[in-house]
Each structure stands twice: as structure tokens, then as C-alpha cells.
PASE-214601 format. One line per 8 residues: number of its first residue (from 1); their letters; for each residue z, x, y of N, C-alpha, C. Coordinates in steps of 0.05 Angstrom, whole numbers, plus 32768, in hexadecimal, padded with zeros to 4 digits. Example, Ala and Ser with C-alpha at 12.3 -4.5 7.8 and 13.67 -1.06 7.14 Angstrom:
2
1	AS	809C:8108:7F8E:809C:80F6:7FA6:809C:8108:7FBE; 808E:8101:7FD3:808F:8111:7FEB:809D:8102:8001
END
This chain:
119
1	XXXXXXXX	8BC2:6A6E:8288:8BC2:6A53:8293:8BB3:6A41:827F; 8BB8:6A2B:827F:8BAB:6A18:826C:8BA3:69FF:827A; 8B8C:69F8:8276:8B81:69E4:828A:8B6F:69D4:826D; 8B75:69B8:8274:8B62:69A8:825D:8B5F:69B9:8246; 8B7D:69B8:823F:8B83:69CD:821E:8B70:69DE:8214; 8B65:69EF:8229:8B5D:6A0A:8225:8B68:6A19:8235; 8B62:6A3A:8229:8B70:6A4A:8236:8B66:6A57:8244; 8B68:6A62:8267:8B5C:6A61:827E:8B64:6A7A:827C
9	XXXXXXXX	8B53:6A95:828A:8B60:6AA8:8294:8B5D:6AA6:82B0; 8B76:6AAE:82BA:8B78:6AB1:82D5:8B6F:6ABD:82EB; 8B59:6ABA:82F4:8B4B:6AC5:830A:8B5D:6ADC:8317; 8B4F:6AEA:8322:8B56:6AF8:833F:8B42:6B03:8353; 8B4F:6B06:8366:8B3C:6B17:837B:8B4C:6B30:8383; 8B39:6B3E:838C:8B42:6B5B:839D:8B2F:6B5C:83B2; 8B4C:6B65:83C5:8B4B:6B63:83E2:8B47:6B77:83E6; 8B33:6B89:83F5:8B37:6BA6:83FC:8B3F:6BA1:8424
17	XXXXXXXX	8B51:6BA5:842D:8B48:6BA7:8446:8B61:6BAE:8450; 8B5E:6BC8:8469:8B78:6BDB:846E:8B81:6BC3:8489; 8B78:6BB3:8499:8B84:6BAA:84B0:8B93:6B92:84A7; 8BAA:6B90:84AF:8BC0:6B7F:84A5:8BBC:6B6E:84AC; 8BB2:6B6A:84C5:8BB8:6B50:84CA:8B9F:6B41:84C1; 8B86:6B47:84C5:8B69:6B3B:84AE:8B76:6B30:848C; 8B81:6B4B:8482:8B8E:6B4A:846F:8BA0:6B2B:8471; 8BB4:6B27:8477:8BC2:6B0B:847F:8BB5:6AF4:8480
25	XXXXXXXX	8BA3:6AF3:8496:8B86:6ADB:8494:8B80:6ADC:847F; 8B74:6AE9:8473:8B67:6AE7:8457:8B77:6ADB:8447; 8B93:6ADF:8444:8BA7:6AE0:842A:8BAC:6ABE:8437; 8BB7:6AB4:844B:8BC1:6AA2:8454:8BA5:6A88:8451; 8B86:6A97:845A:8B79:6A79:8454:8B6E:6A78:842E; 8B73:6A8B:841E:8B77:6A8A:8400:8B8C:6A78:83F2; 8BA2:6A74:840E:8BBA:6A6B:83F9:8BBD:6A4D:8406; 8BA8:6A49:841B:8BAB:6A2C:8422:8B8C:6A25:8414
33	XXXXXXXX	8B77:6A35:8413:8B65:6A2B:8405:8B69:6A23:83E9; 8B80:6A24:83DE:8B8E:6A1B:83C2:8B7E:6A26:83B2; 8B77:6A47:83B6:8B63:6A4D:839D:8B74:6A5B:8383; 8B6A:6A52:8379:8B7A:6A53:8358:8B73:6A75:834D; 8B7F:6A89:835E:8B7A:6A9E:8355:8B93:6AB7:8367; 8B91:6ACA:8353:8BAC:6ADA:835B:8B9A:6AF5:8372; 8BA2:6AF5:838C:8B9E:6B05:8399:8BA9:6B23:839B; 8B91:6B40:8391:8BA1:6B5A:8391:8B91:6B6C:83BB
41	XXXXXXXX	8BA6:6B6D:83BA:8BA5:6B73:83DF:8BA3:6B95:83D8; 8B90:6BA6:83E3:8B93:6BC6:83E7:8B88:6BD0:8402; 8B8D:6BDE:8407:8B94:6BE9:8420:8B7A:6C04:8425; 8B73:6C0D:8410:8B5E:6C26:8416:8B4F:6C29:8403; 8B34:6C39:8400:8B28:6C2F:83F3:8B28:6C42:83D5; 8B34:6C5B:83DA:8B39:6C68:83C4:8B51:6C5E:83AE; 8B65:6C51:83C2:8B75:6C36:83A9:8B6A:6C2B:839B; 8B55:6C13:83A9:8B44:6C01:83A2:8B41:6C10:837E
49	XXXXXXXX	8B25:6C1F:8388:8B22:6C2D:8377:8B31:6C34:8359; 8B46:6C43:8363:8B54:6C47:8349:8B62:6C2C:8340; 8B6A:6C1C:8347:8B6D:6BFC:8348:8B5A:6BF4:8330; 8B44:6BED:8347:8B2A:6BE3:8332:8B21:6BF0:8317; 8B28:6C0B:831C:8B1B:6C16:8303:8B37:6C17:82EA; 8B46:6C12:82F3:8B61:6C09:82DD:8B5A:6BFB:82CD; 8B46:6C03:82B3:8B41:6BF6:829C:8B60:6BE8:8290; 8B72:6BE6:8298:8B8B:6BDA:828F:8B95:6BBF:829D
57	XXXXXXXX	8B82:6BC2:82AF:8B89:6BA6:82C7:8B6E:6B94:82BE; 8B75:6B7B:82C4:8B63:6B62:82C3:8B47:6B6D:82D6; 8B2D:6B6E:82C9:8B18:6B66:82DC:8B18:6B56:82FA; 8B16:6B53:830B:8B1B:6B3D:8323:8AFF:6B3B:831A; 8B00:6B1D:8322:8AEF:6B06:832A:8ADD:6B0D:8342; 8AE8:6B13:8352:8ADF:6B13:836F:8AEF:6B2D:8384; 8ADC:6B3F:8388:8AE4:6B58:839B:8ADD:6B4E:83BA; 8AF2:6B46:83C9:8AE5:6B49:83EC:8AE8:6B67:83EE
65	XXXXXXXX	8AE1:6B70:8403:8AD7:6B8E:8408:8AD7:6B90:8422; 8AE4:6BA5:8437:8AE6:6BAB:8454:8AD3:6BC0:8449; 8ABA:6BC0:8460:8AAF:6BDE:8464:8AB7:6BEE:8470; 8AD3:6BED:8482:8AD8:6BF9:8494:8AFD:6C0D:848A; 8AF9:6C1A:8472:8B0F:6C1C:845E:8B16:6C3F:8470; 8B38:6C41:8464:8B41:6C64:8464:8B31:6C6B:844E; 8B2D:6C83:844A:8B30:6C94:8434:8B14:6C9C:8422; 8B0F:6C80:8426:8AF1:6C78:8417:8AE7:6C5E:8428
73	XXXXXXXX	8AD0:6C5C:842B:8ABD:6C4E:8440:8ABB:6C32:8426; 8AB2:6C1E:8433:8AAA:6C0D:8427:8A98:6C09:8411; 8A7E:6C1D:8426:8A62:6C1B:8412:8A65:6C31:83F6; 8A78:6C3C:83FE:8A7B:6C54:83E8:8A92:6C46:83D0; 8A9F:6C30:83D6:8AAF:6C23:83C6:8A9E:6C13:83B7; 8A8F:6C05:83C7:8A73:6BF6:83AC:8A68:6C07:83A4; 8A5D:6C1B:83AA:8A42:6C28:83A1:8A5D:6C30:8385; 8A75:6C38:8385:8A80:6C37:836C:8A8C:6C27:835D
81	XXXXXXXX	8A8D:6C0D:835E:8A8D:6BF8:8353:8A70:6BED:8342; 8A56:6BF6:8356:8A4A:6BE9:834B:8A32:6BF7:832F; 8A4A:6C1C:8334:8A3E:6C2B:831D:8A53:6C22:830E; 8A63:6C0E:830A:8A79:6C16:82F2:8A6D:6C03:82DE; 8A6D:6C02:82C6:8A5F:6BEF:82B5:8A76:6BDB:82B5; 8A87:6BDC:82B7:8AA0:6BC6:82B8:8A9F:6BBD:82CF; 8A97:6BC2:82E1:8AA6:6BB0:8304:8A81:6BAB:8308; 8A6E:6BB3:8301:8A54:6BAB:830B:8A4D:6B87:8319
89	XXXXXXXX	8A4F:6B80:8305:8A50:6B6A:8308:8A5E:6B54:8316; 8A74:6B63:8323:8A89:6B4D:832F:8A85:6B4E:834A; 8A80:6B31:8352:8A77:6B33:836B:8A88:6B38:8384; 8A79:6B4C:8395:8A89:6B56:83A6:8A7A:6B4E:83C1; 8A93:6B43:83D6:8A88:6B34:83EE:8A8F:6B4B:8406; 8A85:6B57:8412:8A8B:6B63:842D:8A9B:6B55:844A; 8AAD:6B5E:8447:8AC7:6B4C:845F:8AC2:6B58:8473; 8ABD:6B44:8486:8AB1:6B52:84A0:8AA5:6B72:84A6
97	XXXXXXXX	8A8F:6B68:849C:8A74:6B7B:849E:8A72:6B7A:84BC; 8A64:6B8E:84C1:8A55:6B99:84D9:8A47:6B84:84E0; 8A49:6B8A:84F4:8A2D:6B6E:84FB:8A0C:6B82:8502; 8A19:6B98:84FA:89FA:6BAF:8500:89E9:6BAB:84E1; 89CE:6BA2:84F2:89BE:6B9C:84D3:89C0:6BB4:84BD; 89C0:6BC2:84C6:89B4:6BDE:84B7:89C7:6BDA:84A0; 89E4:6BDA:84A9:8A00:6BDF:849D:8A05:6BC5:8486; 89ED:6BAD:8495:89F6:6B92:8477:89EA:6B9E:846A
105	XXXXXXXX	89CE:6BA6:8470:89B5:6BA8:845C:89C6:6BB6:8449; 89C8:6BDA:8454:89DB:6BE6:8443:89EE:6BDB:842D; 89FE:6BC9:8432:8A11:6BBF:8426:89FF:6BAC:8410; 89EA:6BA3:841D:89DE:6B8E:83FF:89D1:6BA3:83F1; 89C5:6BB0:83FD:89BD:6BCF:83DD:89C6:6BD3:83D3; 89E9:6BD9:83D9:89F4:6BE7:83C9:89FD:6BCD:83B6; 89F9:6BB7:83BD:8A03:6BA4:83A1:8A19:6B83:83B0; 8A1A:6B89:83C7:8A24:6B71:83D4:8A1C:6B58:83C7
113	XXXXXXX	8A27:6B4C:83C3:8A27:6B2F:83C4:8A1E:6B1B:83DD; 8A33:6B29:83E8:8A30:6B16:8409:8A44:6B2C:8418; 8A42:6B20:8436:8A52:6B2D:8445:8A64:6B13:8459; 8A72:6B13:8466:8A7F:6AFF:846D:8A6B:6AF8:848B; 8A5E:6B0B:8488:8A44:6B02:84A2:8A2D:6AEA:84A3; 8A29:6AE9:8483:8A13:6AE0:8473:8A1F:6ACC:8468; 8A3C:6ABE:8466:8A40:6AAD:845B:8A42:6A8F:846D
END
């Protein structure tokens, strides 16, 4: 993309979250919030994973994150994101977190950003 004749790389986000229809909300207020970025939608959290760690795919910008995933749990999806020296840094928001303290706290140790509770 080229904006004020430089050259822009194109954002993205990754969506982790298995319930479709959350999934939909999310996708539908991104695409009326006119945000200028390409949305990748996954479904579990061991995808995610091999997803994210696809040194062949673009970095995302921005990870939302269900704690409530098949296969692999939420907190176990950051806690490996946030050992990867490539994904450390990218901030990752928790999509409807628990509303049990224990479970945000958890989630900001392991490297949260925010949780959609806190925002």
C-alpha cells in the first residue's frame, strides 16, 4: 500500500477464537470500524500456533486471544508466544476473559496486554 508516497506495510491481526458467532461480532465491528488491516480468523489454539510461528507469514500487528480455546488453552498459547523471540513483542489482547480475578491476573503474567474486561 502506498500512502503519502511511502511504502506502508500492511497491518494485520489474528483472531484466535473457536465460537462463531463472537468470531462474526468481532469480524463485522473491524470492518465497520474501517480499520485498515487484514483480519486472520483461527479456530484452536494449536493452529494459532503453528500459524504464528510460520516464519513465512507476515508478523501480525495485533493478536486478540480467546482463553477459552480446543486443543490448547489460551494461557498456554501466550505463555508460547511470549517465549518466541519473533511474536514477543506483539501485543496480545485477551477476548473475553473471565471475569474471575485470578484468571486476568494470570493472563497479565503471562504477557497480556489487556483483556477485553480492562478495556
Amino acid at each position: 500500500m502506498i500512502s503519502g508516497g511511502k511504502m506502508r506495510q500492511c497491518r494485520n491481526i489474528v483472531f484466535i477464537e473457536d465460537d462463531q458467532l463472537e468470531a462474526m461480532m468481532v469480524k463485522e465491528a473491524i470492518t465497520k470500524a474501517d480499520v485498515d488491516a487484514a483480519l486472520v480468523h483461527l479456530t484452536d489454539g494449536c493452529r494459532a500456533l503453528d500459524y504464528l510461528q510460520d516464519r513465512s507469514r507476515q508478523r501480525p500487528s495485533l493478536i486478540l486471544l480467546d482463553l477459552d480455546l480446543p486443543k490448547m488453552d489460551g494461557l498456554a498459547v501466550l505463555a508460547a508466544i511470549r517465549a518466541d523471540p519473533e511474536l514477543m513483542t506483539t501485543p496480545v489482547v485477551i477476548f473475553r476473559a473471565s471475569e474471575d480475578p485470578e484468571v486476568i491476573e494470570e493472563a497479565f503474567r503471562c504477557g497480556a496486554a489487556a483483556t477485553s474486561s480492562s478495556l
